[in-house]
N, CA, C and O of each residue as an XYZ file, in Angstrom:
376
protein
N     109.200   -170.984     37.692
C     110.348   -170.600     38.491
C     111.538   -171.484     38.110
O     111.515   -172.702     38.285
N     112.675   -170.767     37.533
C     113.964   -172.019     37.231
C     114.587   -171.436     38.404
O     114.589   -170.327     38.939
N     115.367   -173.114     38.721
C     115.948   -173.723     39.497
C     117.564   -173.163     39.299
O     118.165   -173.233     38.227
N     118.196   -172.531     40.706
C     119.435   -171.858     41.078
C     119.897   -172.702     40.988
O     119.441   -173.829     41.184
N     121.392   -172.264     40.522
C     122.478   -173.251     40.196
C     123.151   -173.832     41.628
O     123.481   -172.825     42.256
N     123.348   -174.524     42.077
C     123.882   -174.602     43.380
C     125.315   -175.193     43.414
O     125.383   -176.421     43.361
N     126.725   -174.333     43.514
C     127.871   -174.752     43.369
C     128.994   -174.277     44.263
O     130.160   -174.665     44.319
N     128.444   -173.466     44.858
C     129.144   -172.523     46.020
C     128.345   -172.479     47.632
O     127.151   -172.640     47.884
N     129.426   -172.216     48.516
C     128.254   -172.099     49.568
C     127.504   -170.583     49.176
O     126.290   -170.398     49.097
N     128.297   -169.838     49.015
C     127.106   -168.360     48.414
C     125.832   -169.008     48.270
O     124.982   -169.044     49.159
N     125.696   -169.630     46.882
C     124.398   -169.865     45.937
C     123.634   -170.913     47.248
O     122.408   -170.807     47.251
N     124.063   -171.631     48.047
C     123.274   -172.497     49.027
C     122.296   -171.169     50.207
O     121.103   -170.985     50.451
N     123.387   -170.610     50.588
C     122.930   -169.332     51.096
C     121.647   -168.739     50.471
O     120.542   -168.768     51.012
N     121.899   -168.253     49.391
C     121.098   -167.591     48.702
C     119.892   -167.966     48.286
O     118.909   -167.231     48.190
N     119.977   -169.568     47.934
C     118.357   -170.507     47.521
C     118.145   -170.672     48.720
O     116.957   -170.991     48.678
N     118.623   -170.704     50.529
C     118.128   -170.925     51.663
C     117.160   -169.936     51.891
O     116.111   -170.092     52.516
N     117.722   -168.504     51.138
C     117.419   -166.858     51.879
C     116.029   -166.885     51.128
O     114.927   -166.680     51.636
N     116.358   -167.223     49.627
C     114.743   -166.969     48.708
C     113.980   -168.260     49.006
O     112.906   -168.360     48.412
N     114.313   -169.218     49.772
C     113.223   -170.129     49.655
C     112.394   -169.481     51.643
O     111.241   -169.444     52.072
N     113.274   -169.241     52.039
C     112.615   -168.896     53.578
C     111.448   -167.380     52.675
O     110.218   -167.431     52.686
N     111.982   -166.612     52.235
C     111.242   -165.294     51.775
C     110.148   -165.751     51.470
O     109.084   -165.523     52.045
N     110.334   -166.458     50.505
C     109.038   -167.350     49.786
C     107.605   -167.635     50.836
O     106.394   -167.465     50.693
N     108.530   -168.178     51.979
C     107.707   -169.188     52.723
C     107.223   -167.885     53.302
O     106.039   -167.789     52.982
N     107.634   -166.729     54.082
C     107.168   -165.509     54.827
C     106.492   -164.452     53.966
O     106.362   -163.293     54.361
N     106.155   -164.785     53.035
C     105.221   -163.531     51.542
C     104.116   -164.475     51.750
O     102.971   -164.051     51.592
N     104.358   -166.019     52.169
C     102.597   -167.228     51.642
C     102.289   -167.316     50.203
O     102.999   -166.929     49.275
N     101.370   -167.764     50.157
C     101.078   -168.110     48.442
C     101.116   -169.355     48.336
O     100.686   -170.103     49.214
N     101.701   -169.798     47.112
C     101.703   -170.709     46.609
C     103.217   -170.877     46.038
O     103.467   -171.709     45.166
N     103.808   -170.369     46.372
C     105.588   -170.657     45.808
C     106.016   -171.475     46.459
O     106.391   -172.433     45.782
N     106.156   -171.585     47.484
C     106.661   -172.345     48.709
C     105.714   -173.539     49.752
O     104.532   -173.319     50.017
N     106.277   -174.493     50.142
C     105.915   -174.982     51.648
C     106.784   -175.280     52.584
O     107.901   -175.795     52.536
N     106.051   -174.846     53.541
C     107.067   -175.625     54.731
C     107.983   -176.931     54.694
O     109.147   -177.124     55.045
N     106.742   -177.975     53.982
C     107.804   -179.141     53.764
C     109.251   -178.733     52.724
O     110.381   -179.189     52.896
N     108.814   -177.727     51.602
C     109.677   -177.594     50.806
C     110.666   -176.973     51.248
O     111.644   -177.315     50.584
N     110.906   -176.326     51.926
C     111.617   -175.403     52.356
C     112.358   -175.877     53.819
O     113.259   -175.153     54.244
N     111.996   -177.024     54.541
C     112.595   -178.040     54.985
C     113.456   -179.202     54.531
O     114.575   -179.471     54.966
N     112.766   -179.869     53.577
C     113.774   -180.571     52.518
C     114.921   -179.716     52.225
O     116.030   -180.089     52.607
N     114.786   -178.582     51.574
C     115.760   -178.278     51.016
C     117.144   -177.631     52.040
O     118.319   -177.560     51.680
N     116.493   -177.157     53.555
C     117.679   -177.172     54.747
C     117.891   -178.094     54.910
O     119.001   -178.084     55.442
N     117.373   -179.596     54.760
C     117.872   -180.866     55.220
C     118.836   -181.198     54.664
O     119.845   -181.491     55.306
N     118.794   -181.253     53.149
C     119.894   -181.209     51.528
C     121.164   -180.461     51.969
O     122.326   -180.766     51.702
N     120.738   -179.474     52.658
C     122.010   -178.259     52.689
C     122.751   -178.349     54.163
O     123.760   -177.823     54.633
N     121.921   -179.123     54.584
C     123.081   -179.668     56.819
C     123.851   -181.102     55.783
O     125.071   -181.197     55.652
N     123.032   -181.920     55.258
C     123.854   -183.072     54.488
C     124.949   -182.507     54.053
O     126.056   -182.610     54.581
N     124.623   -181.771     52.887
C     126.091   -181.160     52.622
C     127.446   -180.547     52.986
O     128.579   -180.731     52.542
N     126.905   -179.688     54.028
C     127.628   -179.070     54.731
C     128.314   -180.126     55.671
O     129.519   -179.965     55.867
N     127.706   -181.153     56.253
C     128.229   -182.360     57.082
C     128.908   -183.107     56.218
O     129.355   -184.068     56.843
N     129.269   -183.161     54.891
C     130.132   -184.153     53.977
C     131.363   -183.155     53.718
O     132.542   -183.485     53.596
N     130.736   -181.639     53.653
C     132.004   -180.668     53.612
C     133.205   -181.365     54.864
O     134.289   -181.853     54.547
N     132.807   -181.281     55.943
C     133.227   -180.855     57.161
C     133.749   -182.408     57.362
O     134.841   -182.367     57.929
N     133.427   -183.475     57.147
C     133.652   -185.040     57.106
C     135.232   -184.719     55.957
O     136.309   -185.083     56.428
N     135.231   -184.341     55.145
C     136.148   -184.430     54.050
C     137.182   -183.105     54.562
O     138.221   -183.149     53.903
N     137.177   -182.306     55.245
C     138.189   -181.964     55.908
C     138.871   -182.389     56.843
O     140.075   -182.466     57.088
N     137.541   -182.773     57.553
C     138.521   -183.458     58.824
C     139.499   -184.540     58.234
O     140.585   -184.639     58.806
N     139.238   -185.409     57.103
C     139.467   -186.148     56.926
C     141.231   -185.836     56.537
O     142.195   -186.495     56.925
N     141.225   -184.848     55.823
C     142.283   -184.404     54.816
C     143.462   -183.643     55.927
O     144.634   -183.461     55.595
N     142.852   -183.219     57.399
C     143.410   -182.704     58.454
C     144.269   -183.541     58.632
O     145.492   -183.410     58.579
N     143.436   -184.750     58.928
C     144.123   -186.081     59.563
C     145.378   -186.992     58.828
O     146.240   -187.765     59.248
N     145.021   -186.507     57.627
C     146.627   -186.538     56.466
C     147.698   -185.880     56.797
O     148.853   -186.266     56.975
N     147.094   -184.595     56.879
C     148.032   -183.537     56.895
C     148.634   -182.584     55.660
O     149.735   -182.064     55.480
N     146.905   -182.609     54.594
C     146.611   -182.013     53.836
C     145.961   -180.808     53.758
O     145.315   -180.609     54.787
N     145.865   -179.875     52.912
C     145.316   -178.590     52.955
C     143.968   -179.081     51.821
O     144.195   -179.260     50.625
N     142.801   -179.225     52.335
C     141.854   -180.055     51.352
C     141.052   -178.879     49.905
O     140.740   -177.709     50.125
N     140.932   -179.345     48.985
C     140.669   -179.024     47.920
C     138.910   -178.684     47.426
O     138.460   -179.004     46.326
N     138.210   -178.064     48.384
C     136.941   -178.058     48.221
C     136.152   -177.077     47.309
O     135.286   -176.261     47.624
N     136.597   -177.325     46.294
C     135.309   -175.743     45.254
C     134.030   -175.413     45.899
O     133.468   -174.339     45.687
N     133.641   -176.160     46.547
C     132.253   -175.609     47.219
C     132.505   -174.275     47.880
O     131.825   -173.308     47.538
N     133.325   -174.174     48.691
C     133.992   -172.856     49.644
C     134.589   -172.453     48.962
O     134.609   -171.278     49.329
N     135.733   -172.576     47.355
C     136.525   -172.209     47.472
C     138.271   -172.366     47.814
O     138.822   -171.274     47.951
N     138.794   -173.072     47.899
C     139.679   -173.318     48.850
C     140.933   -173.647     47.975
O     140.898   -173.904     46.772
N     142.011   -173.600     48.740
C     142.922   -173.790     47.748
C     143.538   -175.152     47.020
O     143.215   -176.150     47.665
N     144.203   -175.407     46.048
C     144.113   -176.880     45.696
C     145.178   -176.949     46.794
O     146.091   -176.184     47.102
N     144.419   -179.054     47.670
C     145.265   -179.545     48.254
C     146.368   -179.679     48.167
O     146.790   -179.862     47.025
N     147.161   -179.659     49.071
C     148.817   -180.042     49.201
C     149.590   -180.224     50.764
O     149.186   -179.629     51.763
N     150.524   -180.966     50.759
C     150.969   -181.447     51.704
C     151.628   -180.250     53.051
O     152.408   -179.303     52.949
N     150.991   -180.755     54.101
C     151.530   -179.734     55.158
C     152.376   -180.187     56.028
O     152.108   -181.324     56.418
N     153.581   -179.562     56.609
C     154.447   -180.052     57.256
C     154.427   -179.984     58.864
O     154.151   -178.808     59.102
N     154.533   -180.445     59.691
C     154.192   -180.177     61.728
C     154.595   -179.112     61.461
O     153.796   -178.763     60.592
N     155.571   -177.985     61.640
C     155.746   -176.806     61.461
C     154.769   -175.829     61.020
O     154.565   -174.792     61.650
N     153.924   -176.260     59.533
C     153.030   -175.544     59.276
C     151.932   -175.455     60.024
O     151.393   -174.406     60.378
N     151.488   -176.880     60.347
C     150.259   -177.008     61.111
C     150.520   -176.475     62.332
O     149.669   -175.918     63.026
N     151.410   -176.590     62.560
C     151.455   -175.747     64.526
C     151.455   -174.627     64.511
O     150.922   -173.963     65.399
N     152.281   -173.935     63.110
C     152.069   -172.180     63.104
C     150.556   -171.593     62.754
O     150.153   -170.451     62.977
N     149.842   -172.675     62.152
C     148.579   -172.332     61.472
C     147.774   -172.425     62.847
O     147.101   -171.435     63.132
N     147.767   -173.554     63.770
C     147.204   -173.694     64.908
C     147.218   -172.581     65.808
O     146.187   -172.149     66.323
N     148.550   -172.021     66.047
C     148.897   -170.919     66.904
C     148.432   -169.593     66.430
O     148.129   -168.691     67.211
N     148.384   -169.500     65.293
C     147.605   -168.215     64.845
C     146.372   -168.553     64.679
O     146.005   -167.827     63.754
N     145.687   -169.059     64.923
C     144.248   -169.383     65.204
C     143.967   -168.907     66.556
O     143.174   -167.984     66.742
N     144.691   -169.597     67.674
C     144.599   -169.597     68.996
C     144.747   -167.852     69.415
O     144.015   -167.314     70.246
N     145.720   -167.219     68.737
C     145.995   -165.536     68.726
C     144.433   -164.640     68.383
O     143.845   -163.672     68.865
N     144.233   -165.530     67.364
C     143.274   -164.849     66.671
C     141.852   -164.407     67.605
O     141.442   -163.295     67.937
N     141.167   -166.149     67.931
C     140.263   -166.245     69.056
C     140.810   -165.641     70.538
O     139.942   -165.183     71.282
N     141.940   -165.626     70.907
C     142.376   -164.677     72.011
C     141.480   -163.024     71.782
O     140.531   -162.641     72.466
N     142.328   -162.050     70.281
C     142.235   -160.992     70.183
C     140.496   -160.558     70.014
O     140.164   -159.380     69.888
């Protein structure tokens, strides 16, 4: 079995989806421990994602993450951030 490239949240998704399948067919592909490790690997990550935004919030940067995607960082102005805030707040309203 070769090993998924892991560089996107997609592909994290996707080795989460075939390693749970694995574990629900039985056999010998999978274990529980394995298939625990590897959600443990993927909350780490996702918690260093989310650490490095907040972080870049607190600048008052738009942060630069290829994992998601995202656009390259750059500087945001109170104006932006309050219009970005307020259409958030619209959004979760509608």
């Amino acid at each position: 079995m070769k090993a998924q490239k892991l560089s996107t949240v997609s592909d994290m998704r996707s080795i989460l989806a075939d390693e749970v399948d694995r574990l629900r067919k039985g056999g010998q592909q999978t274990t529980p421990g394995t298939v625990n490790a590897i959600v443990n690997a993927c909350g780490k990550i996702l918690s260093s994602i989310k650490l490095e935004m907040e972080y870049n919030k607190m600048l008052g940067l738009t942060p630069n993450i290829g994992f998601i995607n995202v656009e390259k960082s750059k500087p945001r102005n109170r104006k932006q951030v309050e219009a970005s805030t307020e259409q958030k707040k619209i959004s979760i309203v509608k």
